[in-house]
C-alpha positions in Angstrom: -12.9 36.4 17.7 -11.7 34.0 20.6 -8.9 31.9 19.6 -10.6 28.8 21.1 -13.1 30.1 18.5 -10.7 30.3 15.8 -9.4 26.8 16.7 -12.9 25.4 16.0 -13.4 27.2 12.4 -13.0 24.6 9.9 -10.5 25.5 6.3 -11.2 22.7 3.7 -7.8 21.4 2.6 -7.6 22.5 -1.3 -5.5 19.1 -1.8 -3.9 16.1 0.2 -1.3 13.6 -1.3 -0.1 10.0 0.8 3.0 7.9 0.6 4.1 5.4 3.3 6.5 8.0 4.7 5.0 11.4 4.4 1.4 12.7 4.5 1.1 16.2 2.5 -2.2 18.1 3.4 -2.5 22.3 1.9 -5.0 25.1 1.7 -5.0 28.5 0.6 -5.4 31.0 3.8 -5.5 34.7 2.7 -4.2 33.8 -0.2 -1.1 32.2 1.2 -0.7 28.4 0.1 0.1 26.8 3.5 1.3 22.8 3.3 1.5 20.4 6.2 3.8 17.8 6.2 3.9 14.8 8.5 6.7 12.3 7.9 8.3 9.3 9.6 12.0 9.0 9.4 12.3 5.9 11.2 10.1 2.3 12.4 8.5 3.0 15.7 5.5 5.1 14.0 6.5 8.5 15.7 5.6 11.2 13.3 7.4 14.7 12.3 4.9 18.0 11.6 6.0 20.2 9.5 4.8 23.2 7.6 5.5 25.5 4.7 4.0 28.1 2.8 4.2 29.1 -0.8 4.6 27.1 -4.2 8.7 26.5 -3.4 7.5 25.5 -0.4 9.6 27.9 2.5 9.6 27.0 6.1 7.2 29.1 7.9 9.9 30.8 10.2 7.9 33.0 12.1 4.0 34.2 12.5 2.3 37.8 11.4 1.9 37.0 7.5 -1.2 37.2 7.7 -4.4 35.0 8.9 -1.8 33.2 11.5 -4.7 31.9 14.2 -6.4 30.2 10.7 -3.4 29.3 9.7 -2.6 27.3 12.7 -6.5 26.0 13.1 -5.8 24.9 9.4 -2.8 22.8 10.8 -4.6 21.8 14.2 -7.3 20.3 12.0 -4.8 18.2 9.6 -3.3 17.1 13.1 -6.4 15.5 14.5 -7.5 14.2 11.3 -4.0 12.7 10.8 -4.0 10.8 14.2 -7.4 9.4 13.6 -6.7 8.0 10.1 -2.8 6.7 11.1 -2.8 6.4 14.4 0.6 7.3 15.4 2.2 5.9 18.6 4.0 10.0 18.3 3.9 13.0 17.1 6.7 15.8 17.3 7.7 18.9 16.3 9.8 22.0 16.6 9.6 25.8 17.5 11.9 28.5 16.9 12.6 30.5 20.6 12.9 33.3 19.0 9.6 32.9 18.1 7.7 33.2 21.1 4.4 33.2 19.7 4.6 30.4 17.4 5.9 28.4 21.0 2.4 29.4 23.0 0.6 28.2 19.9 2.0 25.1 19.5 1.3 24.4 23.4 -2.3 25.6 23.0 -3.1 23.5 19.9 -1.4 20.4 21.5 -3.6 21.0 24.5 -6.6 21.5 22.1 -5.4 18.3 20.6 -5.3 16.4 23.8 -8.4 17.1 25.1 -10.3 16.0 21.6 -7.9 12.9 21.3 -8.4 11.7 25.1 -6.0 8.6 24.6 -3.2 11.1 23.8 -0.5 13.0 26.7 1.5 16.0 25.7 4.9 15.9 26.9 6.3 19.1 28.9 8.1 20.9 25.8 12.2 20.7 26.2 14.6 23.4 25.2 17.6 22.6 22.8 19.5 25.0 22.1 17.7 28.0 20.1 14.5 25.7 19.7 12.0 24.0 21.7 10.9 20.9 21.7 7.1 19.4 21.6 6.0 16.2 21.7 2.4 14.2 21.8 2.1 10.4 22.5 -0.5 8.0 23.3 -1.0 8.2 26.7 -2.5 4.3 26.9 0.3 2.7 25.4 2.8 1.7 28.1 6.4 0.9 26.5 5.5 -2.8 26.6 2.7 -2.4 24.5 4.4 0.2 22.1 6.8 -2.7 21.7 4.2 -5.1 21.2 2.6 -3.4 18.3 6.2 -2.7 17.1 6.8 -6.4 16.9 3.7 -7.3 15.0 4.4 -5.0 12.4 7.9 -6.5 12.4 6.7 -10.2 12.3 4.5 -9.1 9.6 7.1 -7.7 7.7 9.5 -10.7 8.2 11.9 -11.3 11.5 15.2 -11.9 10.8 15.9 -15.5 13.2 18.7 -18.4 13.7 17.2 -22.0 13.5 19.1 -24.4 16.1 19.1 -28.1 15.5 21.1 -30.8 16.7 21.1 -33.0 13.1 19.5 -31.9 9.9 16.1 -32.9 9.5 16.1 -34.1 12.8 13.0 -33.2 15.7 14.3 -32.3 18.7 13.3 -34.1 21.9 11.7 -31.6 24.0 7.9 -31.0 23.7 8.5 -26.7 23.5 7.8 -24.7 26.4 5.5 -22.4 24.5 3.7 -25.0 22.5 4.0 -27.6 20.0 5.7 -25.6 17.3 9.2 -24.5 15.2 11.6 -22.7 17.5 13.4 -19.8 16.4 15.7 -16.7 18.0 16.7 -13.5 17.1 19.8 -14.4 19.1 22.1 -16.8 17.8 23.6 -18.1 20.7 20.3 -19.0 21.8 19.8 -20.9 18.5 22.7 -22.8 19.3 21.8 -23.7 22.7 18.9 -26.2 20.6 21.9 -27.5 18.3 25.2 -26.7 16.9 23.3 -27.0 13.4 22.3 -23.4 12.6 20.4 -21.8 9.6 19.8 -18.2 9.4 16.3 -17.5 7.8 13.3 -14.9 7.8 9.7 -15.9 9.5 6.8 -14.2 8.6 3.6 -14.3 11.0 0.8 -12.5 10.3 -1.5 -12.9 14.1 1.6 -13.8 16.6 0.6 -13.8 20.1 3.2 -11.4 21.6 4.1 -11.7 25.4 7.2 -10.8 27.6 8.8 -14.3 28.5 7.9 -13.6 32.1 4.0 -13.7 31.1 4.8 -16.3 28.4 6.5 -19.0 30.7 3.4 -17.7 33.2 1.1 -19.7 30.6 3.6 -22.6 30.1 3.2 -23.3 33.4 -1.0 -23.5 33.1 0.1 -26.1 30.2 2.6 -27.9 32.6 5.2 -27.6 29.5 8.0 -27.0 31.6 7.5 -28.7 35.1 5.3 -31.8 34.3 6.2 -35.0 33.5 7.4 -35.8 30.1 3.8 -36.9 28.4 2.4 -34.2 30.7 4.8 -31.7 28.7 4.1 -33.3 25.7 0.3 -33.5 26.0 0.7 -29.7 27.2 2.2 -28.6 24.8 0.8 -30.1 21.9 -2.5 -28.8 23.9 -1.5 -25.0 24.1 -1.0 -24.9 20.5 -4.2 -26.1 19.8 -6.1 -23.3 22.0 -4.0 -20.6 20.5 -4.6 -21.3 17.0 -8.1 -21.7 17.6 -8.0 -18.4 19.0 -7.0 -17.1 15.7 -2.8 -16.8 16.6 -0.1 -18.4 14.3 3.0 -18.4 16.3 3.7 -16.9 19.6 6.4 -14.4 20.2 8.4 -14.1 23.8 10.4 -10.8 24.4 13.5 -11.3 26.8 16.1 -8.5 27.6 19.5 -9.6 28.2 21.9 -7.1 29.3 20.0 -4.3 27.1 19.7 -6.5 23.8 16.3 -7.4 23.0 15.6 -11.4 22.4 12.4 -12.8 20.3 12.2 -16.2 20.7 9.4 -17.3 17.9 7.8 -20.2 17.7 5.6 -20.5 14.8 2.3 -23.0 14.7 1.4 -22.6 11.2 2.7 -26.4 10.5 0.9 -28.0 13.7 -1.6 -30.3 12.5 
């Protein structure tokens, strides 16, 4: 049998288990219980694959147990089903060089992979050390957009922010560049640039528009926020946060890079009447 034939056999997964941090999938191939683990260690949604065999669960170190090309059409298939249900910005894993088999599987079932899943690139495997090194990402997602979906997740989650204001309780004087709205910064020294009053608190969003600030102040300036005249800016601005809520966002988030640190300035619409 071909092994682009053997890549397209189908083995039923005898069981599957979820968490928020690992996805378990086995089956039983020539009576070998083979598991696949995918798991994410960290918060950017790249995903570790993993597999084992046996009920203690031993790392597979090397091929020729026995049904190897189903065993790895077995894991091919968890793969693809895995992307389509979690889509992952990532996913890597790991070959032994000493296993040089294992290495030209791994390429041809990422290559499989890439063609069925159209959006995704494979990476040109790297060597470290005694293993090598493959990797498969979406290919559509540039790093701004990676970071955009990042960001949503975060302001879903709850952004840590400083609060700047010159007097308690009182509104401050300009009309907001990016709309009508509560002002907010992941930096504090930007918070204090609004007023020496700071607060530290946690905003939650659940639709934030997210832009770079280049694109962001790019739309202040269709509102005339910045460079109008002062009832220009205000009208602007109390304008611009009216067409973005109707269009479904609840705050607006602008991404600035200062000397490598990442900035979020947030402004949040939720209490704009």
């Amino acid at each position: 049998m071909k092994l682009i034939e053997i890549f397209n056999s189908k083995i039923e997964p005898a069981s599957s288990s979820a968490t928020q941090r690992v996805v378990k999938t086995s089956a039983t191939i020539n009576d070998r219980k083979i598991t696949v683990f995918l798991t994410c260690f960290g918060t950017d949604n790249i995903w570790t694959l993993s597999f084992a065999e046996g009920k203690d669960h031993d790392l597979i170190h090397k091929t020729g147990s026995g049904g190897e090309f189903q065993v790895f059409s077995f894991i091919k298939d968890t793969l693809l089903n895995f992307i389509k249900s979690h889509k992952p910005s990532g996913i890597r894993f790991t070959a032994s060089k000493a296993d040089e088999n294992r290495g030209k599987l791994y390429a041809r079932m990422l290559k499989r992979a890439a063609v069925i899943l159209s959006n995704y690139k494979i990476v040109d495997p790297v060597s470290d050390h005694d293993d090598i090194k493959f990797f498969l990402y979406k290919m559509h997602e540039s790093l701004a957009e990676a970071e955009h979906d990042r960001i949503i997740k975060r302001a879903q989650a709850g952004i840590k922010v400083w609060r700047g204001v010159k007097r308690p309780g009182e509104a401050p004087s300009d009309p907001g560049d990016l709309g009508k709205g509560t002002y907010y910064s992941t930096m504090r020294a930007r918070a204090k640039s609004y007023g020496h009053t700071l607060t530290r608190e946690i905003i939650t969003l659940e639709n934030p528009l997210v832009l770079t600030a280049k694109k962001a102040y790019e739309l202040a300036d269709k509102y005339k926020t910045v460079r109008g005249t002062q009832d220009e800016r205000h009208a602007g601005a109390t304008q611009m946060t009216k067409d973005l809520k109707a269009r479904g966002y609840d705050g607006l988030i602008a991404i600035s890079n200062y000397r490598d640190v990442t900035e979020l300035e947030v402004v949040d619409y939720r209490n704009v009447k």
